[in-house]
VEXZADO-32579 format. One line per 4 residues: number of its first residue (from 1); their letters; for each residue y, z, x of C-alpha. Coordinates in steps of 0.5 Angstrom, whole numbers. Layout:
N
NUM) A) Y,Z,X  ...
***
This chain:
217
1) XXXX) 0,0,0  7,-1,4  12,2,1  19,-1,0
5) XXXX) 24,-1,6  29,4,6  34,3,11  36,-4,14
9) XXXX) 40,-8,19  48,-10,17  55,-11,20  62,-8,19
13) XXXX) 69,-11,22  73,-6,26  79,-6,29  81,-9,36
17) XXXX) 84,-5,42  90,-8,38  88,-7,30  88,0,32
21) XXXX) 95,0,35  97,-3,29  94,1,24  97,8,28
25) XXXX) 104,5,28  104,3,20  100,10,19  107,14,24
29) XXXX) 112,9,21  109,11,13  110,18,15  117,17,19
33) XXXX) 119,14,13  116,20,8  120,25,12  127,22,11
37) XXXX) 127,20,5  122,25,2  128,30,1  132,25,-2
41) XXXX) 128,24,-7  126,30,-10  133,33,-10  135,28,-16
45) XXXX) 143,28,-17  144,24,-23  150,27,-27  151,24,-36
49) XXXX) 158,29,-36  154,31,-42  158,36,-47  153,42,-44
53) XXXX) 152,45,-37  144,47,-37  142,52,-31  135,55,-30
57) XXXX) 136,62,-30  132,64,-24  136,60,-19  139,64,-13
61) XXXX) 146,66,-13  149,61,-9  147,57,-13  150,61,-20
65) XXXX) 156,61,-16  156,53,-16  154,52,-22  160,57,-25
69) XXXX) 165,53,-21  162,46,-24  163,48,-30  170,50,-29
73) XXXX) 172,45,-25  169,40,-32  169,38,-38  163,42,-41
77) XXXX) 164,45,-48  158,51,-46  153,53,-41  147,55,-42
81) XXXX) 143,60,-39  134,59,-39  129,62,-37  123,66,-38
85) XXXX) 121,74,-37  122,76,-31  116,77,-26  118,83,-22
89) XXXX) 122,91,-25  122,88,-31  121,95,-34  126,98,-29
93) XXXX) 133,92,-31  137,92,-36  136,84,-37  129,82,-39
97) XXXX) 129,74,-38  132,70,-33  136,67,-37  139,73,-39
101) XXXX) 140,75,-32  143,68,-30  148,68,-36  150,76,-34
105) XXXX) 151,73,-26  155,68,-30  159,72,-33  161,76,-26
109) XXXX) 162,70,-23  168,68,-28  165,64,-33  168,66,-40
113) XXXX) 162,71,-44  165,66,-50  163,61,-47  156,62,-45
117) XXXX) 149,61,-49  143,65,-47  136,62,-49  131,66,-46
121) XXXX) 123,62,-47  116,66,-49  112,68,-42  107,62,-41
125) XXXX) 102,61,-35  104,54,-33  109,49,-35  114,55,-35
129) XXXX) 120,49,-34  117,45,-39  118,51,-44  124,52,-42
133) XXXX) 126,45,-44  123,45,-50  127,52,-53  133,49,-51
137) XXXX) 131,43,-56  129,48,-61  136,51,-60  140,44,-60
141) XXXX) 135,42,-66  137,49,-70  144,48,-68  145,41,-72
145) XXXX) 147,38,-64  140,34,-63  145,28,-60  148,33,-55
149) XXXX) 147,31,-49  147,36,-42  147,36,-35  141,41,-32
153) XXXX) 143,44,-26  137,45,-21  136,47,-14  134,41,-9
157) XXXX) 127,38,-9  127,42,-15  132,38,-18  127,31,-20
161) XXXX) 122,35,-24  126,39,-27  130,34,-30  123,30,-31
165) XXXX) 121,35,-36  128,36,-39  128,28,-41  121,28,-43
169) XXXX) 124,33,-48  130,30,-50  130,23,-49  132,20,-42
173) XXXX) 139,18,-44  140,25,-46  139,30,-39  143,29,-33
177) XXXX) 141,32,-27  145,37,-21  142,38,-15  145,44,-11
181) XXXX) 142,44,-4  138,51,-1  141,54,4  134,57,8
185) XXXX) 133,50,12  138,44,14  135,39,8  136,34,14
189) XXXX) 131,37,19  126,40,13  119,39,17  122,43,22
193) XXXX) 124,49,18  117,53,14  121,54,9  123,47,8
197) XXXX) 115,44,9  112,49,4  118,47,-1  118,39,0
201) XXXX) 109,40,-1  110,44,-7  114,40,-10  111,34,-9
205) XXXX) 105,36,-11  109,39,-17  112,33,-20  107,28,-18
209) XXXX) 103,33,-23  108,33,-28  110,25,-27  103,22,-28
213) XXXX) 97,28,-30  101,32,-35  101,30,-43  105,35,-47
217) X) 102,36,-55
***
């Protein structure tokens, strides 16, 4: 009895000397390429001038700061504090949300209490932005503002998933963006700063994520 062959004789094509070189230089120049405009790319800076400012609560003084003097220094009818609860002392603060804790950091920074609107958004596991986008349609809806357009400020790589997820919820035309660049790294030089590798890593990966794989109900 002869039992079938199972391994045989083939060929396979591969680089010359030459073809390797090439390939190592289309391989370095994707990743120079990468490294340069990577940064750009997620710290979207697209304005609408819309009637409302929007800023994620959870921001960093620096950038509250920034956001109070854009809202001074424009046309904006209100700002809008999200956020969902605060993940650490939440027992031990006056302030439970991070959209409650942004718009007191507003108010201390000179904006008008008149003029601000605190949303706070329910605990979520995941899509914690997304959740916030949602309670500010819900709000726009509720308010008879559901053609209001809003500019949403974000934190720099932050900013183009952020502002994905917000004009998923609003429409396109709806949502601008502004970025405010971080101040733990030089944006220009982010590979040589811890901080900006795990930042430009995470938020690749986040907005290819909320880009292409996540499908809200």
């Amino acid at each position: 009895m002869r039992f079938p062959k199972l391994f045989k004789k083939s060929q396979c094509i591969v680089p010359t000397p030459a073809g390797w070189l090439l390939l190592a230089g289309v391989i370095l120049g994707g990743n120079l390429v990468f490294m340069i405009n990577i940064h750009q790319f997620l710290s979207e800076n697209k304005p609408v001038n819309g009637e409302l400012l929007v800023v994620e609560g959870w921001l960093p003084d620096y950038c509250l700061s920034e956001t109070a003097r854009i809202f001074k220094e424009g046309k904006y009818k209100a700002v809008i504090s999200t956020g969902g609860p605060l993940e650490h002392g939440y027992y031990l603060k006056e302030y439970k949300s991070f959209a409650g804790l942004g718009a007191a950091s507003l108010i201390e920074m000179g904006v008008p209490e008149s003029l601000i609107i605190t949303l706070p958004s329910p605990f979520v596991r995941k899509d914690r932005t997304w959740q916030s986008a949602l309670t500010v349609k819900g709000w726009l809806k509720e308010t008879n503002k559901d053609s209001v357009t809003i500019d949403l400020c974000s934190q720099g790589v932050h900013s183009r998933r952020s502002a994905l997820l917000f004009r998923k919820a609003l429409g396109k035309k709806r949502a601008g963006v502004i970025a405010v660049e971080g101040q733990d790294y030089d944006p220009q030089k982010w590979w040589k700063f811890s901080e900006g590798v795990r930042s430009v890593i995470s938020e690749t990966a986040a907005y290819i994520y909320a880009r292409f794989l996540f499908f809200p109900d």
